[in-house]
C-alpha positions as CSV (number, residue, x, y, z in Angstrom):
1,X,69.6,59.1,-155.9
2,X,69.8,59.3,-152.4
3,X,72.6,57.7,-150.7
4,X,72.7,57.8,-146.5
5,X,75.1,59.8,-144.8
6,X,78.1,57.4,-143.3
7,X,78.7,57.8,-139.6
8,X,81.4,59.9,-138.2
9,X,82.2,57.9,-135.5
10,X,82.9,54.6,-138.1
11,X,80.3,52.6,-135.5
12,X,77.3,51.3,-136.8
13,X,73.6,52.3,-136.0
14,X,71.6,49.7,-133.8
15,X,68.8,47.8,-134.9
16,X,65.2,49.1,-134.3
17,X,62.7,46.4,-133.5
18,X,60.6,47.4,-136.5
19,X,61.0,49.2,-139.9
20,X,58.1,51.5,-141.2
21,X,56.7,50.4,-144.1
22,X,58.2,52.5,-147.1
23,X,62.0,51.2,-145.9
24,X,60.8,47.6,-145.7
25,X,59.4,48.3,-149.1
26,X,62.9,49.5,-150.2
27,X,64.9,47.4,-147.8
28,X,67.0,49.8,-146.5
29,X,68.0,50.9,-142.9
30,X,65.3,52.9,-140.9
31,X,66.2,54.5,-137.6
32,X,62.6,53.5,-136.2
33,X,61.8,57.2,-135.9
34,X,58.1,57.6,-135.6
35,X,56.0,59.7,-137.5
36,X,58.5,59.8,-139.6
37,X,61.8,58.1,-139.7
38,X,65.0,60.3,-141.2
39,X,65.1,57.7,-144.0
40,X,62.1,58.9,-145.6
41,X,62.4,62.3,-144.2
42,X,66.1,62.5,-146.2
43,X,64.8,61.4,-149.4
44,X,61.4,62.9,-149.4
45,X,59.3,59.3,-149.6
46,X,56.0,59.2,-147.6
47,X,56.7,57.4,-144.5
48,X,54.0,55.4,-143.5
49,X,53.5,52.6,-140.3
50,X,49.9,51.4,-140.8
51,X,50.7,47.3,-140.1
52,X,47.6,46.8,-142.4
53,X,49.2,47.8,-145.9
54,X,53.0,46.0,-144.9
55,X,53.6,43.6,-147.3
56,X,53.3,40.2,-146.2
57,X,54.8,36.9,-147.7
58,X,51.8,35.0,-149.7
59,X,51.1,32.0,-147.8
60,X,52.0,28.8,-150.2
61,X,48.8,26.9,-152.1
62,X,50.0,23.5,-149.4
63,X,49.8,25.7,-145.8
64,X,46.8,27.1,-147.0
65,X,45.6,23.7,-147.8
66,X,46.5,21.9,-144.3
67,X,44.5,24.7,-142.4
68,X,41.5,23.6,-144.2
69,X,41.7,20.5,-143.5
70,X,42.7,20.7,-139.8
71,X,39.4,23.3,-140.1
72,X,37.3,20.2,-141.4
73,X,38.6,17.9,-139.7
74,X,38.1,20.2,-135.9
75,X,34.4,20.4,-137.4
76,X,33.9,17.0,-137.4
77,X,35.2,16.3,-134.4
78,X,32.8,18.6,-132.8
79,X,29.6,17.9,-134.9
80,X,30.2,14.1,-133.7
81,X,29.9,15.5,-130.0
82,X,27.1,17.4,-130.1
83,X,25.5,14.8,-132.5
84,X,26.6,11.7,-130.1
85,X,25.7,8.2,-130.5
86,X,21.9,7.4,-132.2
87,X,19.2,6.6,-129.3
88,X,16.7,4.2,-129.9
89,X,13.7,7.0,-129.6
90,X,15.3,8.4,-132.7
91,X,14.5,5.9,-134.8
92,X,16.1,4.0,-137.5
93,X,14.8,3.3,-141.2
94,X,14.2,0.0,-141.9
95,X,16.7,-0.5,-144.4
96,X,20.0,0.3,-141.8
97,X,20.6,-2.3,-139.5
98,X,20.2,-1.2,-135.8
99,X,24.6,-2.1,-135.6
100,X,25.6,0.4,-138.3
101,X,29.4,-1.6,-138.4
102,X,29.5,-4.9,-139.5
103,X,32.5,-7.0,-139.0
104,X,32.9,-8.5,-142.4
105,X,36.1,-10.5,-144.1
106,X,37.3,-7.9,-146.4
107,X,36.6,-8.2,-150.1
108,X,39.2,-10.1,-152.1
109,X,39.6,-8.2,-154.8
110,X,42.5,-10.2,-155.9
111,X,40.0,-12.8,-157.9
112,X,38.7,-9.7,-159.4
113,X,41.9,-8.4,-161.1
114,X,42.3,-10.0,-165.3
115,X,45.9,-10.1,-165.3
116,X,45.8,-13.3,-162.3
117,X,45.7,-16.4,-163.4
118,X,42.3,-18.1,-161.6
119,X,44.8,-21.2,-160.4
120,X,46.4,-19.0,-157.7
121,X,43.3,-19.0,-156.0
122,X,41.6,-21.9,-154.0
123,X,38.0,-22.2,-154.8
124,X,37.0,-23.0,-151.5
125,X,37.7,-18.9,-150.7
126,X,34.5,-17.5,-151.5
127,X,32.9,-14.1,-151.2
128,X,30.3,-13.1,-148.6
129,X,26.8,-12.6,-150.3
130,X,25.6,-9.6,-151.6
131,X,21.9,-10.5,-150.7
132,X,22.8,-11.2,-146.8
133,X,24.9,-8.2,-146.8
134,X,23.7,-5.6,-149.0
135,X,24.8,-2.2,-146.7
136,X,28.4,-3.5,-147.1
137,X,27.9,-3.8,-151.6
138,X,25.8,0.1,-151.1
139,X,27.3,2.0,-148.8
140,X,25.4,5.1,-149.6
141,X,22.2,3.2,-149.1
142,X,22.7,4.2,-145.5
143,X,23.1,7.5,-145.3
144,X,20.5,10.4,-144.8
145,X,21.1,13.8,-143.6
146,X,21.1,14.1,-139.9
147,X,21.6,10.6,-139.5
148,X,25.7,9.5,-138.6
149,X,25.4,5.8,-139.3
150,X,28.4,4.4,-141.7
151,X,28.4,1.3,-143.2
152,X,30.9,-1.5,-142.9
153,X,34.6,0.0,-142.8
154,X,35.3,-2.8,-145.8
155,X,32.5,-1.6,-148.1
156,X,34.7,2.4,-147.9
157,X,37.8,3.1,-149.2
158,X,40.2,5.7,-147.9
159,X,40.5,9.2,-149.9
160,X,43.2,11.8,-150.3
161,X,42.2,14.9,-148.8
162,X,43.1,16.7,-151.9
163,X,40.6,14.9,-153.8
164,X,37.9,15.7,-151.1
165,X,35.6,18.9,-151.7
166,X,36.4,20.8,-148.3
167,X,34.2,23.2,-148.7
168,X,31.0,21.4,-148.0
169,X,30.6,21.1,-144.5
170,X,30.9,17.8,-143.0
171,X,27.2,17.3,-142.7
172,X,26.8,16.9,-146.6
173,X,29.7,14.9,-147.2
174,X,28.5,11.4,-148.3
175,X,29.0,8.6,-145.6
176,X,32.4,7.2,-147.3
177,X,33.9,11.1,-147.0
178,X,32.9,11.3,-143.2
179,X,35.0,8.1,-143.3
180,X,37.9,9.4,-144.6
181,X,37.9,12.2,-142.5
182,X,37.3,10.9,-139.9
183,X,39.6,7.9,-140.2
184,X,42.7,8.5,-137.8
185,X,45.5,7.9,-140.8
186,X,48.4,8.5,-138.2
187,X,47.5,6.1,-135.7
188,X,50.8,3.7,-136.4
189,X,53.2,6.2,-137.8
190,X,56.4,7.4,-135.5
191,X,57.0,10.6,-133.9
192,X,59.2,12.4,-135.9
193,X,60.4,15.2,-133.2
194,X,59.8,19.0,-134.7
195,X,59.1,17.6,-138.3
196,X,55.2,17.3,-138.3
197,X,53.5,15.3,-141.3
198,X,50.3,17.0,-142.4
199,X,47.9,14.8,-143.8
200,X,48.0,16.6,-147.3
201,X,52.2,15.1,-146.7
202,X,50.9,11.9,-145.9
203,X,48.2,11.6,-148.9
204,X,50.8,13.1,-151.3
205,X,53.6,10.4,-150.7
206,X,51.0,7.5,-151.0
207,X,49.4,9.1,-154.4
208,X,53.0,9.8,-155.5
209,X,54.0,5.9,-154.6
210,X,51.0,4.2,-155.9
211,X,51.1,6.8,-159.2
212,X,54.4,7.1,-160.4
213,X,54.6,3.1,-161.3
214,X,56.7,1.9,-158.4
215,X,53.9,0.2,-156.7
216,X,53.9,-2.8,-159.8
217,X,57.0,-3.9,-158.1
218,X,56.2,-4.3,-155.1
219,X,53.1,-6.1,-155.5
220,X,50.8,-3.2,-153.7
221,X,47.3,-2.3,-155.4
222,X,46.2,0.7,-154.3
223,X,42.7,0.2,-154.2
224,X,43.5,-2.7,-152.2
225,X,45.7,-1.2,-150.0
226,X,43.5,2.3,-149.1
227,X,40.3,-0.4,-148.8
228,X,42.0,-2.0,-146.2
229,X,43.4,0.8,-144.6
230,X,40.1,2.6,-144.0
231,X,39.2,-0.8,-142.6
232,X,41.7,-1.2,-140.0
233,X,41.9,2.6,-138.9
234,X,38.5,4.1,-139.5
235,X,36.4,4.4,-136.5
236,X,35.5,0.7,-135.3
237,X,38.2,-0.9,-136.3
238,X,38.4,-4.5,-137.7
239,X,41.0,-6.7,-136.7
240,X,44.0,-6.8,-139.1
241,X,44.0,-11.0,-139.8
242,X,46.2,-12.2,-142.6
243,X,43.8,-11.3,-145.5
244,X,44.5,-7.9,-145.0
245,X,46.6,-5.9,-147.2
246,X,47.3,-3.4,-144.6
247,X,49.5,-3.8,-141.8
248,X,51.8,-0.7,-139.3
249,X,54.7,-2.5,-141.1
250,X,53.8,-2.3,-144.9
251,X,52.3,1.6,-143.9
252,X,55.4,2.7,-142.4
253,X,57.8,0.4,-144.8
254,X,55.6,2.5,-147.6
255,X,56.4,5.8,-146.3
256,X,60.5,5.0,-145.7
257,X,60.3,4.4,-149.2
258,X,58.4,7.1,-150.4
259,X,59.6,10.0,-148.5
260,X,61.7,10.7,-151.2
261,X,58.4,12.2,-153.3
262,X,57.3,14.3,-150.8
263,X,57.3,17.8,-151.6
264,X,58.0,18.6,-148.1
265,X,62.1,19.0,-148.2
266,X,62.0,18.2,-144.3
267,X,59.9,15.3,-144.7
268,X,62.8,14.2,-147.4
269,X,65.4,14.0,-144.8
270,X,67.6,10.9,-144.2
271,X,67.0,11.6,-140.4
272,X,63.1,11.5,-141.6
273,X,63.4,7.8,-143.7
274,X,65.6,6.3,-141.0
275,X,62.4,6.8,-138.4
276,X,59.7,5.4,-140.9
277,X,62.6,2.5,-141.5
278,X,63.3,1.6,-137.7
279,X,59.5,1.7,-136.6
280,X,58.7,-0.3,-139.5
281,X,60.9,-3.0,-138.2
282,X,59.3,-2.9,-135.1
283,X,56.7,-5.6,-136.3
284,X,58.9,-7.5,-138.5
285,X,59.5,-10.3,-135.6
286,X,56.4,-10.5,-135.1
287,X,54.9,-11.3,-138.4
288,X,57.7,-13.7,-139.0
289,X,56.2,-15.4,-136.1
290,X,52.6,-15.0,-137.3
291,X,52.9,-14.8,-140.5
292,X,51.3,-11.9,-142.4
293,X,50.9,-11.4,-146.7
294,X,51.9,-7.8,-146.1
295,X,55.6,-8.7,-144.6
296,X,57.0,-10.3,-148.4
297,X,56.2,-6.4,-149.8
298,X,57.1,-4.6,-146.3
299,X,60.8,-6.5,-147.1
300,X,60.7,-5.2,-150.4
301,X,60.3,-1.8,-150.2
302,X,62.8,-1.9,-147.0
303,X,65.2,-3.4,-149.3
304,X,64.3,-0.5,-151.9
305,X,64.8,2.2,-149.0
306,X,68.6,0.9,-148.2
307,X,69.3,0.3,-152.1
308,X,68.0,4.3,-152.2
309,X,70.7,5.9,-149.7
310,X,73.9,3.3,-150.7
311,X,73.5,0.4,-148.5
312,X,73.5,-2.1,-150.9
313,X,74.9,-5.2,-148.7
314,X,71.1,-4.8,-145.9
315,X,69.2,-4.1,-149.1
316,X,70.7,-7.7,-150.6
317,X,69.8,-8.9,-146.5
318,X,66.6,-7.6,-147.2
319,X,65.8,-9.2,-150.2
320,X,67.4,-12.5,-148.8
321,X,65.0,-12.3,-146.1
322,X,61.9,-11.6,-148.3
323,X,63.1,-15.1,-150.5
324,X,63.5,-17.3,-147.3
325,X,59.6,-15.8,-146.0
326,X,57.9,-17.2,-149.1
327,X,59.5,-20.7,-149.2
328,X,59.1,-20.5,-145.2
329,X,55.5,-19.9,-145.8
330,X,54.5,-22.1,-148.9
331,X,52.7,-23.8,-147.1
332,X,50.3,-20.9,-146.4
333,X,49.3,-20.8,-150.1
334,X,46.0,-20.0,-149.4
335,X,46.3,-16.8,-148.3
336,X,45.0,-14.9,-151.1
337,X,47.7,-12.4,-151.7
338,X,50.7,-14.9,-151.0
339,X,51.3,-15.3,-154.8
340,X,51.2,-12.2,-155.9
341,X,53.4,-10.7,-153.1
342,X,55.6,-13.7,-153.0
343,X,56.7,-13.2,-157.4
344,X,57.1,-9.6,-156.4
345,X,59.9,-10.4,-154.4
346,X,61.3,-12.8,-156.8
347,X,61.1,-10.3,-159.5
348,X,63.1,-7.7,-157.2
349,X,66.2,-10.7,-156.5
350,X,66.2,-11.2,-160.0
């Protein structure tokens, strides 16, 4: 076996800026000679510096995966300029409406759920008519290749870009994927300094949350949740209004909490939950003032994030706080998701 001769003078050789590919192979030192280095010419291997046949890392399944999307996402931005907005010489088909958003109350999907007693519901909160509104009830009634016309944001519901098929262009997605990719999911989360959240992050700590059976305490339903998401961030937004189970507070309360199931190990970083935590309490004041169904499970999962890195004294403040905003809004009982949220929080106290 070949073993390198040991300097005479006892100092060590400098570093060359690159290896050739044989002593890379073999991690040893190489003395950068080119064609061949005295490594290889000593023990008689074939030294070789083609940069084609080094051996490079393999690039990991989720970098591979966030190019994609930021691929898709680049091709969408640029097939919406060069398609621009619909003239009127275009022509519409009779069956879309010439405004292709409508601003619609969302769904409550809350009277649609078997395990909720029909009493915590007024019956004067009624759904809008299928008949009046029938692009909202078919949302793929609407589309037709070449044509960019969505229907209302409530009628889509946001998807995980894992669970979208990148590689058909965007052109061929149906209208409710064009939606999702379109839909600009950071708009209200913090600036975290160098640690960037991909959206395949984001996607993964929400699937993770709503999947691993945490959500049940808190009182979130996912389908709820993503609905009104896509709603309030997609790309004519609707106002968020107390009916809405999506809020910046409850989406960055979310994320505190479940940075912890990210596979991302920067993204799992106490320095990382303690920005989702503080920007989330950004809007607590003010939906304490105007009162909003999404702050009774925002308090809960705060109270959740401090009861995850030892502070149990703000987690019981927490909690305490969440107790005081239901009896401080019981007299807001009909807003639809009061109830539920409000025995989520007394089932955390308890």
């Amino acid at each position: 076996m070949f073993q390198p001769e040991a300097s005479t003078s006892g100092r060590r050789r400098p570093y060359v800026t690159r290896a050739c590919n044989e002593c890379r192979r073999r991690r040893c030192k190489c003395d950068g000679e080119q064609p061949i280095c005295g490594t290889c010419a000593a023990s008689g291997h074939e030294c070789s510096w083609n940069p084609d046949t080094e051996a490079a890392r393999p690039f990991t399944k989720q970098y591979i995966e966030s190019l994609r999307v930021k691929i898709k996402l680049l091709e969408s931005q640029i097939a919406q300029l060069q398609s621009g907005p619909p003239t009127p010489s275009a022509g519409l088909p009779p069956a879309v409406p010439s405004q292709s958003w409508i601003s619609q109350e969302p769904i409550n999907d809350f009277q649609n759920l078997p395990f909720l007693p029909d009493s915590l519901f007024p019956s004067s909160l009624s759904l809008f008519s299928q008949a009046t509104n029938p692009e909202v009830l078919s949302p793929a009634a609407s589309y037709s290749p070449g044509l960019r016309v969505f229907a209302s944001s409530a009628a889509f519901q946001y998807r995980y870009i894992f669970n979208i098929d990148l590689s058909l262009p965007f052109e061929h997605q149906t209208p409710e994927t064009q939606a999702s990719l379109s839909c600009p999911w950071d708009r209200h989360l913090p600036s975290l300094g160098l640690v960037k959240v991909s959206r395949i992050d984001h996607d993964g700590m929400l699937s993770r949350f709503f999947h691993n059976g945490v959500s049940w305490l808190s009182g979130l339903i996912p389908t709820l949740f993503l609905r009104d998401m896509m709603s309030s961030l997609g790309q004519q937004a609707t106002p968020i209004t107390q009916l809405s189970n999506y809020s910046p507070l409850i989406h960055c309360s979310l994320l505190a909490f479940a940075s912890n199931f990210s596979d991302n190990p920067r993204l799992r970083d106490n320095n990382v939950q303690v920005k989702f935590a503080t920007h989330a309490k950004n809007w607590l004041f003010d939906h304490f003032d105007d009162f909003h169904a999404t702050l009774l499970p925002s308090l809960t999962l705060l109270a959740g994030y401090h009861d995850g890195i030892g502070e149990r004294s703000t987690c019981y403040m927490y909690l305490g706080m969440g107790a005081r905003a239901t009896k401080a809004a019981a007299n807001q009982a009909n807003i639809r998701a009061y109830s539920w949220y409000s025995w989520s929080v007394y089932a955390q106290g308890s």
